[in-house]
Structure formats: C-alpha cells, structure tokens
C-alpha positions in Angstrom: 8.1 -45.7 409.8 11.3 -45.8 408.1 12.6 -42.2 407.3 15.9 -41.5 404.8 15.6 -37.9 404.4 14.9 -36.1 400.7 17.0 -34.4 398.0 14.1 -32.5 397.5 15.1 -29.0 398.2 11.4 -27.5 398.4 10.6 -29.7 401.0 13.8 -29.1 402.9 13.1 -25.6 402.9 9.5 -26.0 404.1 8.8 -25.1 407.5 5.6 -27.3 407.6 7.3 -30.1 406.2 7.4 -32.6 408.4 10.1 -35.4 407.3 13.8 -35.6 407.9 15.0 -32.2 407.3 18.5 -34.0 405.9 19.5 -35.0 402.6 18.6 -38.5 401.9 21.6 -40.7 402.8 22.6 -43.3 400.1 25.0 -46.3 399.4 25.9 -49.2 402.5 24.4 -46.2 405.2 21.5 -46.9 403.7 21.8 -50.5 403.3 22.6 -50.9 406.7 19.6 -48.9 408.3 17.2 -50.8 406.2 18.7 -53.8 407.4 18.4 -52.5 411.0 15.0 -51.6 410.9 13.8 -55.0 408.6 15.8 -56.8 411.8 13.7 -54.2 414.0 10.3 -55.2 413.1 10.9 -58.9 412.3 12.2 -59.0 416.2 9.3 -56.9 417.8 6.1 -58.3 415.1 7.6 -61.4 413.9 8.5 -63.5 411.2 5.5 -62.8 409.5 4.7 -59.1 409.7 4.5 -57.1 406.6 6.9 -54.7 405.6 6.0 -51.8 402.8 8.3 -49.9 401.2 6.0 -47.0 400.4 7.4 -44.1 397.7 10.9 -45.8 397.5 12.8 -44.2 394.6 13.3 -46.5 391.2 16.5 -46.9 392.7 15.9 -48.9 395.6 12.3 -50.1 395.0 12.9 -53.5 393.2 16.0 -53.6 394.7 15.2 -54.1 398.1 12.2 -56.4 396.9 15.1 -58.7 396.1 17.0 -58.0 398.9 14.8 -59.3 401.4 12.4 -61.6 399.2 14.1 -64.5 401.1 14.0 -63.0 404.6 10.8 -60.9 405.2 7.3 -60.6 403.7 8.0 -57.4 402.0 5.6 -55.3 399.7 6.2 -52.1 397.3 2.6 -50.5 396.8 3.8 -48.6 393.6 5.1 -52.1 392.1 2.7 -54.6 393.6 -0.3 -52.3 394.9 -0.9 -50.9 391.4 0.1 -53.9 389.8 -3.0 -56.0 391.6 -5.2 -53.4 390.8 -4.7 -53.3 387.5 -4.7 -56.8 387.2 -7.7 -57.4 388.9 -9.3 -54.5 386.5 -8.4 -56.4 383.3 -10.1 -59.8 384.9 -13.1 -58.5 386.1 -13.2 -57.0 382.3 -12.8 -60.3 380.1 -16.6 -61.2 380.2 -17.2 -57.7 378.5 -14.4 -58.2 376.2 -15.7 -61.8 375.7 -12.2 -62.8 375.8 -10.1 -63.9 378.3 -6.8 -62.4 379.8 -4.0 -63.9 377.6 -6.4 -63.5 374.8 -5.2 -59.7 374.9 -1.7 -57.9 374.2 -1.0 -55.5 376.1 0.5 -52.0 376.0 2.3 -50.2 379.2 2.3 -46.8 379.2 5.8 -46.3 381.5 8.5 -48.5 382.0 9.2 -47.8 385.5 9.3 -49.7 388.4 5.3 -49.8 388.4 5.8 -50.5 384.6 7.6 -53.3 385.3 5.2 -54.8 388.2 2.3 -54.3 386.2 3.7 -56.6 383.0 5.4 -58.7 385.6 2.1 -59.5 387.7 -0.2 -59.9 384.2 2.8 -62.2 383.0 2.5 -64.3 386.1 -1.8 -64.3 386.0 -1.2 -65.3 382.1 1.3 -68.1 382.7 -0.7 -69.6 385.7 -3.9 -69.6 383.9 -2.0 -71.2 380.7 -0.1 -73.2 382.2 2.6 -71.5 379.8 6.2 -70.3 380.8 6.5 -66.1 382.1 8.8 -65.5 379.1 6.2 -66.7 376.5 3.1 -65.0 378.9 6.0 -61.4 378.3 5.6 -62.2 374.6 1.9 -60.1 375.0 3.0 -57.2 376.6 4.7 -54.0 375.7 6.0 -50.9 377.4 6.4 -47.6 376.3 8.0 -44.8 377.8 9.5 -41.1 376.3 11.6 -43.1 374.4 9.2 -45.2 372.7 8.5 -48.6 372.9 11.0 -50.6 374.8 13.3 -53.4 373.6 15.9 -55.3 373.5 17.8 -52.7 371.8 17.6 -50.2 373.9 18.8 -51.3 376.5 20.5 -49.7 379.1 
C-alpha cells in the first residue's frame, strides 16, 4: 500500500483517520516514490504482479497508466474497473435490445478519467468486433459533463 498523504483537511484533522496525517506530496517527489515502490514490488512479486492504483486523483490516474504501461502490469479500478463493468453490462444487454454493441451510440454522463475509460474500453470492444479503426468505433460515443457535451471545441 502506497500512501501520498491528502489535501483533504477533514481528514487531516480526524483523529480516527487512519492515512498519512501529511499533505499529499506532489511533482518529481512523487514521481520518484512511485517509481520506488513500482521497483519495490516488481523486485519482491515479479515481473508479472499487478499493480492498482486505487482512488488516484484525475491528475495522476491516466498518467501513471502511461507511465508504466511499458514496464509493469498496472491497473486503475476507477478507469478500467468501471470501465469493464460497464462494458460487460451493455454486452450481456444486446440480445434484449436485439442489437448488437456498435449498433448503439452512446452517451457518457462525465468526462473524467472514468469518462474517458468507459468510451475508451467500448471504443476498443466496438473496433475489435468490427474490425473497424478506434477513431471511427469514438464516432458513437459522446460525453457530457457540467459543461455540456464535450468537443472539439472545448477543449482545454
């Protein structure tokens, strides 16, 4: 267990809380404990042990995804564990909706980082299963967030 501290005052103040009582540290600190520890576990469990990032902030979340995609079997539960279950929910529902997955667009309500690996994962399923490219498979799904629907225009 991998633990950064919190900016969240509540819980810095909470006598039963039982994390780092520091503020979170940021920047190449960070970096370089992460580094550390992904060194850490791939020495004591091996090349093929999985590593989970578990309530990383947007910040680092997809970030360290890519970071370590080519060096360690690394998995984010809120961008892959939510991701496969929804996924998995809207295949086991095509033979109700007597259509099949790409037949569908799709509308994502948040356009977070478990926004992003929800279209990201259907996009991959669609593409596979088509035998089409991931940017055409992106062409049926939308995002929305409290700024409305998300495009090209807006971004950031």
């Amino acid at each position: 267990c991998l633990d950064v501290g919190t900016n969240n005052e509540t819980l810095l103040n909470d006598p039963l809380y039982i994390g780092t009582k520091a503020k979170r540290i940021v920047g190449e600190p960070y970096d370089d404990l992460v580094d550390e520890f992904i060194d850490a576990v791939k020495r004591r469990f091996g090349e093929r042990c999985v590593v989970q990032f578990e309530d990383f902030s947007n910040t680092n979340g997809k970030r360290l995804l890519e970071r370590y995609a080519t060096q360690a079997a690394v998995f984010n539960d809120d961008i892959h564990g939510v991701a496969a279950t929804t996924l998995a929910g809207i295949i086991a529902a095509a033979p109700k909706t007597k259509k099949s997955v790409d037949q569908h667009t799709y509308l994502i309500a948040g356009a977070g980082e478990t926004g992003h690996g929800i279209g990201e994962m259907i996009a991959e399923y669609i593409a596979r299963e088509t035998r089409s490219t991931i940017p055409e498979a992106r062409r049926k799904i939308w995002m929305v967030d409290t700024g409305g629907v998300v495009t090209r225009l807006r971004a950031e």
